[in-house]
Residue frames relative to the residue before (quaternion, step in Angstrom):
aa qw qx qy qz dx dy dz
X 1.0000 0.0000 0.0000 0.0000 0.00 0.00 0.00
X 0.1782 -0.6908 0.6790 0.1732 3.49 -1.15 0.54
X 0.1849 -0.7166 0.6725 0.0049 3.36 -1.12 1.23
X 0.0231 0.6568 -0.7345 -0.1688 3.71 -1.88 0.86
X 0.0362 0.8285 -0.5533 -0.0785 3.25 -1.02 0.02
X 0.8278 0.2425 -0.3283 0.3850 3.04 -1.42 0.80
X 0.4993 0.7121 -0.4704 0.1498 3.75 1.37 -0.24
X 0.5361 -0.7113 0.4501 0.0631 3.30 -1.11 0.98
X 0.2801 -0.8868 0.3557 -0.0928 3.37 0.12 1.61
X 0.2572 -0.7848 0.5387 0.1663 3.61 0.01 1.65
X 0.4889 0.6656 -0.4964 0.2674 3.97 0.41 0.73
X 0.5101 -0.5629 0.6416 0.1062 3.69 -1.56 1.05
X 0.1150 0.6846 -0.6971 0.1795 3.57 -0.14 1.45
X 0.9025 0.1155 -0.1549 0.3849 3.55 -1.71 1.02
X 0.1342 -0.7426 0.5844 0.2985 3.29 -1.57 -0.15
X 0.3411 -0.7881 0.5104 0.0447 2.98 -1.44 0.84
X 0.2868 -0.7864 0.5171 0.1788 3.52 -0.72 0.69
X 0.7581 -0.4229 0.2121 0.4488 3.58 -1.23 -0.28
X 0.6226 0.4153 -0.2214 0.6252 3.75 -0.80 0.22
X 0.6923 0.5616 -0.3570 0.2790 3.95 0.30 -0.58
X 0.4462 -0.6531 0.5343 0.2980 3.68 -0.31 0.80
X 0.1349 -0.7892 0.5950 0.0704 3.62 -0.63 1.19
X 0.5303 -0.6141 0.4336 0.3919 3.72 -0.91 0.19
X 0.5268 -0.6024 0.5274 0.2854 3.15 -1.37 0.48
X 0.7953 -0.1168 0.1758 0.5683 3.16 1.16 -1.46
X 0.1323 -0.7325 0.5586 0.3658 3.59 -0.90 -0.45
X 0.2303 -0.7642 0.5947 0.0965 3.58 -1.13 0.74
X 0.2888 -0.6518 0.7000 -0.0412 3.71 -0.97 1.38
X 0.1074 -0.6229 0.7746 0.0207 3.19 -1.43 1.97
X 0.0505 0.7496 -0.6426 -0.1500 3.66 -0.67 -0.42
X 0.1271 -0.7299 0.6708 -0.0322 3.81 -0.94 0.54
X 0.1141 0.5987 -0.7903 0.0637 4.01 -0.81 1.47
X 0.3797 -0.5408 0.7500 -0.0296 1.90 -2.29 0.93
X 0.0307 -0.8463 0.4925 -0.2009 3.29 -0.33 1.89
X 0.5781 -0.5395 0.3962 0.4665 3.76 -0.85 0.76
X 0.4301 -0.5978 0.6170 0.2776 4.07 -0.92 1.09
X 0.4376 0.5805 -0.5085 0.4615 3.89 0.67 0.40
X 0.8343 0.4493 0.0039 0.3195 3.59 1.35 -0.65
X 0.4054 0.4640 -0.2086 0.7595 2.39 2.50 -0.09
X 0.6691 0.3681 -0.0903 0.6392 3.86 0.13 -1.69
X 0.1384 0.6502 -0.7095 0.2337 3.68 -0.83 1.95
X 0.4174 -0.6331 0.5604 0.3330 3.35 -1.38 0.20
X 0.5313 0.6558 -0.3184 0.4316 3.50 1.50 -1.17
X 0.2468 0.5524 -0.6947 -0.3889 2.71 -1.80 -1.34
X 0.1583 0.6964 -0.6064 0.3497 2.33 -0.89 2.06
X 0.6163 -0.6089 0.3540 0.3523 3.41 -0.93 1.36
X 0.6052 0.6726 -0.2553 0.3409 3.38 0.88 -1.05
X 0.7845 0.3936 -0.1539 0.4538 3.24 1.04 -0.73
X 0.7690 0.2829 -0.3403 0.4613 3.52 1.11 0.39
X 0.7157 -0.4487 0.3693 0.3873 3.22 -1.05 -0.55
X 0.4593 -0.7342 0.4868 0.1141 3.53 -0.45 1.37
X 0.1854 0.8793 -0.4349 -0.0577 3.58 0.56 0.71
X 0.5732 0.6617 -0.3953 0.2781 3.47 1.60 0.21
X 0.3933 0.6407 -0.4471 0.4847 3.62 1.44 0.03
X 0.6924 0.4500 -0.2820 0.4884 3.90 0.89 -0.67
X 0.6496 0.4426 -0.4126 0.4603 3.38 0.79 -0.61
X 0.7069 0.5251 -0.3076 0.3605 3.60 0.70 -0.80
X 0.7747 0.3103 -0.3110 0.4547 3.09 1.43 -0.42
X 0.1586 0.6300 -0.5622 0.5117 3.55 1.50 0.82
X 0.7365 0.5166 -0.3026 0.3148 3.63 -0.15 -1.93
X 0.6027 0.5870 -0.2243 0.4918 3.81 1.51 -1.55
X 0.5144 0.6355 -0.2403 0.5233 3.68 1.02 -1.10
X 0.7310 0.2911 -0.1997 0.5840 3.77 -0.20 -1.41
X 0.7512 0.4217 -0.3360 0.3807 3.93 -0.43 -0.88
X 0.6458 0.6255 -0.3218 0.2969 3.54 1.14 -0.87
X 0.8127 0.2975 0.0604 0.4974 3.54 0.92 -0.18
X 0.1367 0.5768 -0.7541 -0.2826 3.73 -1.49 -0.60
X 0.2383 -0.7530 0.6104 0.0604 2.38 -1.58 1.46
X 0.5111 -0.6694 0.4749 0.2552 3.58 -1.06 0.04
X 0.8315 0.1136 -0.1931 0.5083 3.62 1.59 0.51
X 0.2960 -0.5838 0.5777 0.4877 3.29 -0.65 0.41
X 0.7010 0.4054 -0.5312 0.2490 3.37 -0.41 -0.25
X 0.5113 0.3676 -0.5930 0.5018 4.23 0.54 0.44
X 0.6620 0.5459 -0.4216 0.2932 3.49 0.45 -0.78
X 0.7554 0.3757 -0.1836 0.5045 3.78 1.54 -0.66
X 0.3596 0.6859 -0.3087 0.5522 2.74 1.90 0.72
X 0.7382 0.4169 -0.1270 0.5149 3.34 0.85 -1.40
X 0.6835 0.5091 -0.2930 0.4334 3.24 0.96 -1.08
X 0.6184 0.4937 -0.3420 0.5068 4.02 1.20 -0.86
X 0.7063 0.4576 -0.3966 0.3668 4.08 1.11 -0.42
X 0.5917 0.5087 -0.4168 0.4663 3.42 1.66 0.14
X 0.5478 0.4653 -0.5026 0.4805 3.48 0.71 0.15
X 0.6070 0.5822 -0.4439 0.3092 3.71 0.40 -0.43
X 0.6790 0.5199 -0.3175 0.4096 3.03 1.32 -1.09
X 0.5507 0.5382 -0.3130 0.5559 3.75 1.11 -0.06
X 0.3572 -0.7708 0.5129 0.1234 3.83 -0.40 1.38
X 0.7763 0.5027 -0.2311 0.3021 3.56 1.22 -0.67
X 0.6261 0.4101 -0.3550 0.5602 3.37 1.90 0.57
X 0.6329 -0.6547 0.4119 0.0354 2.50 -1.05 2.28
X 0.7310 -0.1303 0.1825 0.6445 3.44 1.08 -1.78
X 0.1557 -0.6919 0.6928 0.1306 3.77 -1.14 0.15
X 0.1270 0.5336 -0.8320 -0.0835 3.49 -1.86 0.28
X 0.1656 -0.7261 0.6632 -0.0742 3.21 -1.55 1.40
X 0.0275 -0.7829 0.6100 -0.1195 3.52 -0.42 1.00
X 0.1150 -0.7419 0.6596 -0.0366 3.57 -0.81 1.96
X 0.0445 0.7695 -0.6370 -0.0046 3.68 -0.81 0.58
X 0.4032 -0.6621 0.6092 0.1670 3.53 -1.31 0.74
X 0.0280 0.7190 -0.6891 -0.0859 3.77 -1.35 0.07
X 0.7332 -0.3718 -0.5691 -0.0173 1.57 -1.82 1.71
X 0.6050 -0.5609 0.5638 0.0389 2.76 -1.65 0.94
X 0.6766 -0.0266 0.0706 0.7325 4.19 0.55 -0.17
X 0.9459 -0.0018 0.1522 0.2865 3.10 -1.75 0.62
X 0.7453 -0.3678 0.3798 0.4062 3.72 0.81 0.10
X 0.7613 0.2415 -0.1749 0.5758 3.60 1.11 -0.08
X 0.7316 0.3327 -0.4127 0.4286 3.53 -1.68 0.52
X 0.1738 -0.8329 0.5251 0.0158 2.53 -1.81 -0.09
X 0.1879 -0.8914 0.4057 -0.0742 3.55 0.43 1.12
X 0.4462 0.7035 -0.5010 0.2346 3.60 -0.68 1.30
X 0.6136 -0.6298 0.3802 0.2869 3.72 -1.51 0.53
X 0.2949 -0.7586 0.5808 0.0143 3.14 -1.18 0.99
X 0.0673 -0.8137 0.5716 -0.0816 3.82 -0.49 1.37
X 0.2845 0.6272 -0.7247 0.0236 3.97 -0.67 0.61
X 0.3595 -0.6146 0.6999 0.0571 2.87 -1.95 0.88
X 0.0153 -0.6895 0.6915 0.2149 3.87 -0.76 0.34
X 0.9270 -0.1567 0.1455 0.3081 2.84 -1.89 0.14
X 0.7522 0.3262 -0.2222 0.5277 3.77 0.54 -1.31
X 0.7040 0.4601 -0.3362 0.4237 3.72 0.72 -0.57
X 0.6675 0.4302 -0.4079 0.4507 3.43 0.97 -0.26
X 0.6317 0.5008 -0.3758 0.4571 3.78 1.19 -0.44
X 0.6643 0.5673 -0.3019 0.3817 3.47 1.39 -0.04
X 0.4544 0.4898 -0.3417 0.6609 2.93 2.16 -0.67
X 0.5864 0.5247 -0.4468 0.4258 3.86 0.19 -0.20
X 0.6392 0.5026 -0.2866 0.5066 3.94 0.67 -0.99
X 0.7333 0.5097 -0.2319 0.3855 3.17 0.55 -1.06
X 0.6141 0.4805 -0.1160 0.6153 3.63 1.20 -0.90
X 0.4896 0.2987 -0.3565 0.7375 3.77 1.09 -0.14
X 0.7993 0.2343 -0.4529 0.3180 3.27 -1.13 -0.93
X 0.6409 0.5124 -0.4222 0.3853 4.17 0.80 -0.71
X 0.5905 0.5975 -0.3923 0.3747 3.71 1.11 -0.49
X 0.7097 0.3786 -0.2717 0.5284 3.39 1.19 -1.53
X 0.7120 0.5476 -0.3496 0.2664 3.49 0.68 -0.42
């Protein structure tokens, strides 16, 4: 598995009115699941793993692009760029905001996909391209 945590997202989620407790930030875990053929190398060599910084950059493209009005398009958008990447197997992505009352908590959506649901999110994203 390749784990990120805690990365801090430049993105504009929801609107808020007066009196409303605005976020400080939003923070992006994301967890693939990749063939141990890609982790476990004899090399070290770029070639042999997974390239996970093309995704982060297009995460980064994802948050700037927009304000959106949920995390959940944003964990929406962010689960159809992994499809586009054949080497994750599965993904759970968890976005959370802070703070959430008064300066504390913290309140956000959780997405994993296993194996069949991400190859279904894959069909679906093909069949919407050719269609």
């Amino acid at each position: 598995m390749i784990e990120l945590r805690d990365l801090e997202l430049a993105v504009r989620i929801g609107t808020y009115g007066p009196g409303d407790v605005v976020p400080d930030c939003h923070l992006l875990d994301l967890t693939l699941t990749v063939a141990r053929s890609l982790i476990l190398i004899d090399q070290d060599e770029m070639t042999l793993v997974f390239d996970y910084d093309p995704l982060i950059v297009q995460i980064d493209q994802i948050a700037r692009a927009a304000h959106y009005a949920t995390q959940e398009r944003v964990v929406t958008l962010i689960a159809k760029a992994c499809v586009a990447h054949a080497e994750i197997e599965a993904l759970d992505i968890y976005l959370r905001k802070h703070p959430v009352l008064a300066g504390t908590g913290t309140l956000g959506v959780r997405l994993g996909l296993d194996r069949d649901e991400l190859a279904a999110l894959r069909k679906a994203d093909a069949s919407s391209v050719i269609g």
